[in-house]
C-alpha positions as CSV (number, residue, x, y, z in Angstrom):
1,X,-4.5,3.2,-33.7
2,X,-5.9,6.8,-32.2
3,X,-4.3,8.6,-29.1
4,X,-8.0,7.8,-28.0
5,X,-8.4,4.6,-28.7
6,X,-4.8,3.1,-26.9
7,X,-5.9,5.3,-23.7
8,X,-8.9,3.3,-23.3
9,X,-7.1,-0.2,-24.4
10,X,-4.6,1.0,-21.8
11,X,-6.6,1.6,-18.8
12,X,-9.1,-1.5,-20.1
13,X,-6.2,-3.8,-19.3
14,X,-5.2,-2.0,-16.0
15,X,-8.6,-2.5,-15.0
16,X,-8.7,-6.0,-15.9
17,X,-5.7,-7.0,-14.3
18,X,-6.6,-5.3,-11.0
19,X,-10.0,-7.2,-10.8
20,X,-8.4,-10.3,-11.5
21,X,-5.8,-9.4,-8.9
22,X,-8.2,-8.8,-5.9
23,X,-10.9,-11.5,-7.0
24,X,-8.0,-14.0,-7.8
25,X,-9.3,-16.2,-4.7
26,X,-12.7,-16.2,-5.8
27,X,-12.1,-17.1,-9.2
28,X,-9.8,-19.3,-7.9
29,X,-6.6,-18.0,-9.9
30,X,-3.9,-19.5,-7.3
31,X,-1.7,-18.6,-9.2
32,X,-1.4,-15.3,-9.7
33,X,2.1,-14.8,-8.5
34,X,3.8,-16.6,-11.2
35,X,0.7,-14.7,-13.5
36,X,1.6,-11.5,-12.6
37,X,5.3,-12.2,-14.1
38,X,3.1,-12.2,-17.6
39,X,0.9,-9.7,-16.3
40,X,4.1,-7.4,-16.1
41,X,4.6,-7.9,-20.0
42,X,0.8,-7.2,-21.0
43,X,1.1,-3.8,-19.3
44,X,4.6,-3.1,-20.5
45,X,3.4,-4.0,-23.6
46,X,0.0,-2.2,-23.8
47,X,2.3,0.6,-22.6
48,X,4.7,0.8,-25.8
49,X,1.2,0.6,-27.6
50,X,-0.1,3.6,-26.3
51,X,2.7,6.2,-26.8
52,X,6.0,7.1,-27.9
53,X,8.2,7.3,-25.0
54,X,8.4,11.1,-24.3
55,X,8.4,11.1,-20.6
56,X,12.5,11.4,-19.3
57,X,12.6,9.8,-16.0
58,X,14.5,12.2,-13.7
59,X,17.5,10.9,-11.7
60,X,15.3,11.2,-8.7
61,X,13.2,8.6,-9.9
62,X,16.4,5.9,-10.9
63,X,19.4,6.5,-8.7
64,X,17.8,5.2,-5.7
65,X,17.1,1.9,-7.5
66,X,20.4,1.8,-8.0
67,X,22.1,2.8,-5.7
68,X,19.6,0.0,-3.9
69,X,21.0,-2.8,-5.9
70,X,24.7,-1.7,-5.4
71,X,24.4,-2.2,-1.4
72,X,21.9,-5.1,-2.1
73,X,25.2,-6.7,-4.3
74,X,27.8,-6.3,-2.0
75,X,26.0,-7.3,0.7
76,X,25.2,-10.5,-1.1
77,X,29.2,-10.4,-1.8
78,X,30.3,-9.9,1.9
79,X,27.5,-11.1,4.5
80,X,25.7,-13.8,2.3
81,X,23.3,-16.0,4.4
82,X,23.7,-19.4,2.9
83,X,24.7,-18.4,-0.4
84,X,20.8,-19.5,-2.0
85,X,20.7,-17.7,-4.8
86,X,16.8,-18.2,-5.9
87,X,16.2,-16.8,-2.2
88,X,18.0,-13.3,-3.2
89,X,16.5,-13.4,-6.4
90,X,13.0,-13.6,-5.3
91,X,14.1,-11.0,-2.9
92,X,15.2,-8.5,-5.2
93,X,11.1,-9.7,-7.3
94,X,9.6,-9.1,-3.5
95,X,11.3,-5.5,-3.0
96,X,11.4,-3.8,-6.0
97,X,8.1,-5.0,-8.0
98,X,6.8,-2.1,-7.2
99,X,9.4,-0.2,-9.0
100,X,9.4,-2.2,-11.8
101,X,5.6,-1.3,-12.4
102,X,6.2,2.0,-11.7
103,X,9.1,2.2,-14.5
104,X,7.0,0.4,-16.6
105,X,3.6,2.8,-16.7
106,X,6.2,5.8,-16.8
107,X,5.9,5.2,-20.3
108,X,2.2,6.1,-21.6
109,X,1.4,9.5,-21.9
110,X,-2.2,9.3,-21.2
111,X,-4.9,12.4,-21.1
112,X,-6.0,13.8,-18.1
113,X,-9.9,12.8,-19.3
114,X,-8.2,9.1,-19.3
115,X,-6.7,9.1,-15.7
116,X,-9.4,10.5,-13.9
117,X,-11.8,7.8,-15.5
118,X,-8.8,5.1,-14.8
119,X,-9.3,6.4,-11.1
120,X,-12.9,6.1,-11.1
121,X,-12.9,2.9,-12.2
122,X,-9.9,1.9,-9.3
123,X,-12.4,3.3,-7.1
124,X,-15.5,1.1,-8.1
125,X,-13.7,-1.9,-7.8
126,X,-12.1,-1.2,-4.5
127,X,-15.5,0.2,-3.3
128,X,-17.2,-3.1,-4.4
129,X,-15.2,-5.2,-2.3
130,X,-16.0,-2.9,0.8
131,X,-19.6,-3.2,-0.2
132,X,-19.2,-7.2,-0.5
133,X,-17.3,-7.4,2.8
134,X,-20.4,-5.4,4.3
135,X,-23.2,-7.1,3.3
136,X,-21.4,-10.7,3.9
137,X,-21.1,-9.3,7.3
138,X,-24.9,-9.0,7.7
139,X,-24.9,-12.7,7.6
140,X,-21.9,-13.4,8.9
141,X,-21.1,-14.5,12.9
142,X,-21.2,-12.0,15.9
143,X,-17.8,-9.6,16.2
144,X,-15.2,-10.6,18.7
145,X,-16.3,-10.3,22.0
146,X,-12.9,-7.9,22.8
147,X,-14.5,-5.5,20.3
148,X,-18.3,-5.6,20.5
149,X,-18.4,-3.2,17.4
150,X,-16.0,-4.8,15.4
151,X,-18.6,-6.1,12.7
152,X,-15.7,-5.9,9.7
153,X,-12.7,-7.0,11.4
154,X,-12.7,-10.9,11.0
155,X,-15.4,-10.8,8.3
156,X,-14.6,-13.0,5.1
157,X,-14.5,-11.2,2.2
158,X,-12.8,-11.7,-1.7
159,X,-9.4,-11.9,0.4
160,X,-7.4,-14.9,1.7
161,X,-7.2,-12.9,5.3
162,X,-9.9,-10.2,6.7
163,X,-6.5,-7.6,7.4
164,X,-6.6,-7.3,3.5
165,X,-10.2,-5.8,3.7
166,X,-8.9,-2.8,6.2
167,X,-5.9,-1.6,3.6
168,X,-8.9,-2.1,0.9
169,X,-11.1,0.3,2.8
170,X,-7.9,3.4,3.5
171,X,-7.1,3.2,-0.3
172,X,-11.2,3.6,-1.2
173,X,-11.5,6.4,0.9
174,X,-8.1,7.9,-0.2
175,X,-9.5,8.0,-3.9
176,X,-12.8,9.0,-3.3
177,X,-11.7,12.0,-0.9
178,X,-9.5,12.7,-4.2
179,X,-12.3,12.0,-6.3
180,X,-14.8,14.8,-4.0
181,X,-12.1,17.5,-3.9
182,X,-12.1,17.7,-8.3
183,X,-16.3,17.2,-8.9
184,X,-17.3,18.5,-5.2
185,X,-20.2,16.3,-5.2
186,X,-22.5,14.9,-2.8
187,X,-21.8,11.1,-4.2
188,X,-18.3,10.9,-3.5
189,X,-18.5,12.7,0.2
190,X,-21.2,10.4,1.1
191,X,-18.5,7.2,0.2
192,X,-15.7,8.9,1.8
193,X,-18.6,9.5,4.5
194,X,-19.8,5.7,4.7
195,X,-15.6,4.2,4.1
196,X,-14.6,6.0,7.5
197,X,-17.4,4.0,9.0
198,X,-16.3,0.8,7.8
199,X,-13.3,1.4,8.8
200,X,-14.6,2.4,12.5
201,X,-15.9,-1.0,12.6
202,X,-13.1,-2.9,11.4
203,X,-11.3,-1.6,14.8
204,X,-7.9,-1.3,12.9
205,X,-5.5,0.9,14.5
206,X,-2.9,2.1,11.5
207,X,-6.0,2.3,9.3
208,X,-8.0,4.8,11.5
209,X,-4.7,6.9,12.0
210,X,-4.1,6.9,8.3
211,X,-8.1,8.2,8.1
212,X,-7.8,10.7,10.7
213,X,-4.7,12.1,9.0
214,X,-6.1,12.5,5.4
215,X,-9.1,14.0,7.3
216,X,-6.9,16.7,8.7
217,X,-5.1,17.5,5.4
218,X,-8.0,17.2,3.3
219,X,-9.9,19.5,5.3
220,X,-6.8,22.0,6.6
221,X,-6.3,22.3,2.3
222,X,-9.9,22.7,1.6
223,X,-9.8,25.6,3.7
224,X,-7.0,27.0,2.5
225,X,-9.1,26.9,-0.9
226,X,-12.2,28.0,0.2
227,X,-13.7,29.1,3.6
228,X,-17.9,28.0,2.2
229,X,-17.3,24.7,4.3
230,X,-19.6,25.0,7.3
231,X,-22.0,22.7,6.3
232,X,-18.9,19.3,5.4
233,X,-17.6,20.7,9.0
234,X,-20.8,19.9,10.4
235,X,-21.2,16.2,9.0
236,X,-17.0,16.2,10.0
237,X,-18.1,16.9,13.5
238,X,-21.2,14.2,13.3
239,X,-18.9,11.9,12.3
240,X,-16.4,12.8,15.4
241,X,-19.3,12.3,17.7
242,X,-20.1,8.8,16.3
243,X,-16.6,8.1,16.8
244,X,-16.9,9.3,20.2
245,X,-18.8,5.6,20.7
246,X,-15.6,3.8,19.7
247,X,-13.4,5.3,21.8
248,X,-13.6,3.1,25.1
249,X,-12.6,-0.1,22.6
250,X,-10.1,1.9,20.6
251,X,-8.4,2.9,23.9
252,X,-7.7,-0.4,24.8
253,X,-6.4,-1.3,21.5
254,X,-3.7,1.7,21.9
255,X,-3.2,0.7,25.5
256,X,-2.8,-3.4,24.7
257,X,-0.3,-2.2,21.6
258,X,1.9,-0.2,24.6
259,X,2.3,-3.1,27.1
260,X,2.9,-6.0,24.0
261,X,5.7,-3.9,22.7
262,X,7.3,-2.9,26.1
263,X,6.3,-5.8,28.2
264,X,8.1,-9.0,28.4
265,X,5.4,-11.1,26.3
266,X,6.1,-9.0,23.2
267,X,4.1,-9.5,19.9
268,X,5.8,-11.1,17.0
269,X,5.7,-7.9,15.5
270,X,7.3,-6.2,18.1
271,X,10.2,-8.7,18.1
272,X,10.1,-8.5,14.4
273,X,11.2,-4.8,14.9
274,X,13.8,-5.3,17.2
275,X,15.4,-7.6,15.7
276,X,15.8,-6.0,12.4
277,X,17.8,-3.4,13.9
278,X,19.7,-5.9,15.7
279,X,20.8,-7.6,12.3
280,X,21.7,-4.2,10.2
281,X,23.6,-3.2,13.5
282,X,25.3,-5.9,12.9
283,X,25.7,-6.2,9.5
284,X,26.3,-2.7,9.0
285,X,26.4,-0.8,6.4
286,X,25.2,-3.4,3.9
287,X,22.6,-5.3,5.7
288,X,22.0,-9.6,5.4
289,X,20.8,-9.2,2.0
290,X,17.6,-9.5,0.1
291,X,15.2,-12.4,0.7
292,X,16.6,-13.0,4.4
293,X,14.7,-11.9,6.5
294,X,10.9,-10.7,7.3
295,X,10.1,-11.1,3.1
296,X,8.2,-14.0,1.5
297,X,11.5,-15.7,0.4
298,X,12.7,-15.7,3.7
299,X,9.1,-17.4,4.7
300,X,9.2,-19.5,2.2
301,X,13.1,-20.8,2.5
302,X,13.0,-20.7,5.7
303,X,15.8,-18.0,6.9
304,X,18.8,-19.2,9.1
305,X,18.9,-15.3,10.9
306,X,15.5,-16.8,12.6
307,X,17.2,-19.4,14.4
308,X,20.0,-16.9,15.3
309,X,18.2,-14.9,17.1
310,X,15.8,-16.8,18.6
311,X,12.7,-16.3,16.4
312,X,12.2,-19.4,15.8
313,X,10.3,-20.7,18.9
314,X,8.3,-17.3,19.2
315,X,4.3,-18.2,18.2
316,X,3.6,-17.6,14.8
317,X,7.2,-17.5,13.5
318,X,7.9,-21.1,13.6
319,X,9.3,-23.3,10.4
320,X,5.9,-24.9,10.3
321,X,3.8,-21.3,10.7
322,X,3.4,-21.1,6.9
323,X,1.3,-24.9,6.6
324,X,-2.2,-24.2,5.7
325,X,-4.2,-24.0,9.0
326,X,-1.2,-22.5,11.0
327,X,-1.2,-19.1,12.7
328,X,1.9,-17.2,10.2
329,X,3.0,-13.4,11.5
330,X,6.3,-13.9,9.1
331,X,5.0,-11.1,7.0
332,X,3.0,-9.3,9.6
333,X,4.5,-6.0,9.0
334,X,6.7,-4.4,6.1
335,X,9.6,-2.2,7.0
336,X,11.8,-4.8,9.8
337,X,12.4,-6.8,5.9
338,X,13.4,-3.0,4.8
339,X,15.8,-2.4,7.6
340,X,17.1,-5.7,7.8
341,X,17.9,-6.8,4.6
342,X,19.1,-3.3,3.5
343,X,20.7,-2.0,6.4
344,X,19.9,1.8,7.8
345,X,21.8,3.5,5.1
346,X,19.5,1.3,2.0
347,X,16.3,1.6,4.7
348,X,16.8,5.8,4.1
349,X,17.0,5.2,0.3
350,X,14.2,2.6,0.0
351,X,12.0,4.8,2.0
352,X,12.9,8.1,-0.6
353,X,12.1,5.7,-4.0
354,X,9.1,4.7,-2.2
355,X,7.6,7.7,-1.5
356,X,9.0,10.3,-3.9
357,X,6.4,10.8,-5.9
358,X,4.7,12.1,-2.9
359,X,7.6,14.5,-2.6
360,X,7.2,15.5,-6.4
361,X,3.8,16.3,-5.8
362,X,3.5,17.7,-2.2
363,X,3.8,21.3,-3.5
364,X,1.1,20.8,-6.0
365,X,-1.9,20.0,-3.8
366,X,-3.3,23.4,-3.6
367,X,-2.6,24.4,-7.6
368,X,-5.1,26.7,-8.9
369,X,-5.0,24.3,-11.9
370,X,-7.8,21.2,-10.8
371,X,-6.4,19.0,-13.2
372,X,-3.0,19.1,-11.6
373,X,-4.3,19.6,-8.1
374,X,-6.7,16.1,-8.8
375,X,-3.5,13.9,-9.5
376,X,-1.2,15.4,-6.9
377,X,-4.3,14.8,-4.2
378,X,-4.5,11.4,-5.6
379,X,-0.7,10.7,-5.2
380,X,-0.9,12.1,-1.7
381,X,-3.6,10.5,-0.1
382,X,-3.0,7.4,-1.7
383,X,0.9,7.1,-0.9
384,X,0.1,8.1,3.2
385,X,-2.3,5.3,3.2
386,X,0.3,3.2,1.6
387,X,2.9,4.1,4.3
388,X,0.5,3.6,7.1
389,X,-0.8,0.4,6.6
390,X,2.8,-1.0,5.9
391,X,3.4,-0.6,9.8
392,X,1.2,-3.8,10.6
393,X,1.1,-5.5,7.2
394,X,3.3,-6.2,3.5
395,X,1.0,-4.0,1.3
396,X,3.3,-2.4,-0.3
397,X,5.0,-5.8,-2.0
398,X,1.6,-7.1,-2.3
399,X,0.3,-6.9,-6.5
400,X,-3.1,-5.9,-4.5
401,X,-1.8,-2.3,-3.6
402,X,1.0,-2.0,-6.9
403,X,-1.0,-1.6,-9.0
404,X,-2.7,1.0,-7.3
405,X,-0.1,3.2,-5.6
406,X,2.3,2.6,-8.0
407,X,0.7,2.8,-11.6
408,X,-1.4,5.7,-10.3
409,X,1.9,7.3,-8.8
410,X,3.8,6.5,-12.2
411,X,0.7,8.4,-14.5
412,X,0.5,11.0,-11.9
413,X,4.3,12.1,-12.8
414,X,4.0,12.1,-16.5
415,X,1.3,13.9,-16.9
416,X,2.7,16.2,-15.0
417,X,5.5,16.6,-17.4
418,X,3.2,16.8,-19.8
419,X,1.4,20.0,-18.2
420,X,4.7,21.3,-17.4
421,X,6.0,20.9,-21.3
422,X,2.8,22.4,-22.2
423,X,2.9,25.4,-19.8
């Protein structure tokens, strides 16, 4: 089989898989969870079909992992919860499957013609599910009356909850302002133009910031590049006065987040938080262990460290918050799993696996090659919106966003070895 021909059966089944994964309610593939074990295969698979393996992975890239699984072991060894060995197991499938993925798609040494046509095609699907989510809200009921404007925020849309839709919407944008700073069109500014909208009106506080920030970078590099931007300055500044509209609303978002984390009647979130650091103080250096607490496995198997400290009577972490029709805030944010389960010490290292491609690339985004300043861009962008929305959600163990942030993260890396052997 041609190089030519295995880059296109490659990104063909990437493609495939992520539609299937983000219209898996609609097509009603339940599921998908025990799919994407098989899933896993096809793509390692279709990987080993598409190259040699040439790519050496740096011990950057694997000596967190490990070094992960060492603390996650003795922790298991010395503060084990209630010795439930599917719960750590699924715990171990919860943190690190976007690692795995990642490790897997290391593999194909794909053309940079095939990646930026791979990161098109992410970008049509994502941008279709925006574009579903917007016209369902023409016919969809009034916003919520706290947020008159709020016409995407409880909209249904191809996702079991509307918060889905909001993480949908920063990843968009993050590749289609990659997508406008390599072709410099006016197709891909007038997305990243309409996306920030959206977002405006999904009233979404980690989601704006994430915007605002790639705004700034974007446009602080772009500069930095080229000074022939008065006219993109002058949409940037329409686009500040429209938000100007929002800002009453978006205030008392910011101010309502202040008083439910210091106030007495703190969010579940909040308390979520504080009681992750509670538990690796206590448990430190090691932490309580994978799957027990703030993951899906300690959801699902019900963790004992809720009841110790009190979570268990606080709305929306109850034992009976994950029955179909209850209000569940389990897995309302990311990191307090992180820092619990992994202590401070394994929080540091998670956070440098997660996001050193980012750090690989950082120096890149301003190369006078395009090729290599495209994929860094798209590494960049799309990792900060990663980080972002994992302050109010689990995106970043959710199959929605791995096979996004880390197959395009994992492709970004090897093809820059490849420039790099090549230079």
């Amino acid at each position: 089989m041609s190089s030519l021909r295995k880059d296109v059966l490659f990104t063909n089944v990437l493609v495939a898989i992520l539609f299937l994964t983000f219209f898996r309610d609609v097509l009603q593939l339940n599921n998908i969870n025990g799919i994407s074990f098989l899933l896993a295969g096809v793509v390692f698979f279709t990987c080993c079909l598409c190259s040699k393996v040439q790519c050496g992975y740096k011990l950057s890239e694997l000596l967190p992992f490990f070094l992960l699984m060492l603390i996650s072991l003795l922790s298991i060894l010395f503060n084990g919860v209630d010795g439930s060995y599917h719960r750590y197991i699924l715990g171990y499938y919860y943190s690190f499957l976007f690692f795995i993925v990642y490790v897997f798609c290391r593999l194909p040494s794909l053309t940079f013609h095939t990646f930026i046509g791979l990161c098109k095609w992410y970008f049509f699907v994502l941008f279709l599910i925006v574009l579903i989510a917007c016209v369902q809200a023409v016919f969809y009921i009034s916003p919520p009356s706290d947020y008159p404007l709020a016409f995407l925020r409880d909209t249904p849309s191809v996702f079991p909850h509307p918060v889905y839709l909001f993480a949908t919407i920063t990843l968009a944008f993050s590749l289609s302002l990659a997508l406008y700073s390599y072709y410099k069109n006016g197709f891909y500014f007038f997305t990243s133009t309409f996306l920030f909208l959206c977002q405006l009106f999904t009233f979404s506080r980690k989601s704006l910031s994430a915007l605002i920030l790639l705004i700034a970078f974007f446009y602080l590099w772009e500069l930095k590049r080229s000074g022939n931007l008065w006219g993109k300055l002058i949409v940037l500044f329409i686009s500040i006065v429209i938000a100007v509209f929002f800002l009453e609303p978006f205030l008392y978002r910011f101010t309502f987040f202040l008083e439910e984390t210091s106030g007495i009647d703190m969010s579940a979130r909040s308390l979520m938080f504080l009681s992750s650091i509670d538990i690796a103080t206590e448990n430190f250096p090691l932490g309580s262990g994978p799957g027990t607490f703030g993951s899906a496995p300690a959801a699902i198997y019900y963790s004992p460290l809720y009841f110790q400290y009190g979570l268990n009577s606080v709305f929306g972490l109850e034992p009976t918050s994950l029955v179909e029709g209850n209000v569940s805030y389990l897995m309302d944010t990311f990191w307090p799993h992180v820092i619990a389960e992994y202590g401070f010490i394994g929080t540091g290292v998670y956070f440098f696996m997660l996001l050193n491609p980012l750090r690989i690339m950082w120096n890149l985004k301003n190369s006078e090659n395009r090729e290599v300043m495209f994929f860094s861009r798209v590494v960049i962008f799309v990792n900060i919106a990663v980080v972002f929305e994992s302050l109010g959600g689990s995106y970043p163990s959710q199959l929605y966003f791995i096979l996004i942030y880390s197959v395009l993260s994992a492709l970004s890396v090897t093809l820059l070895d490849k420039f790099q052997r090549h230079s």
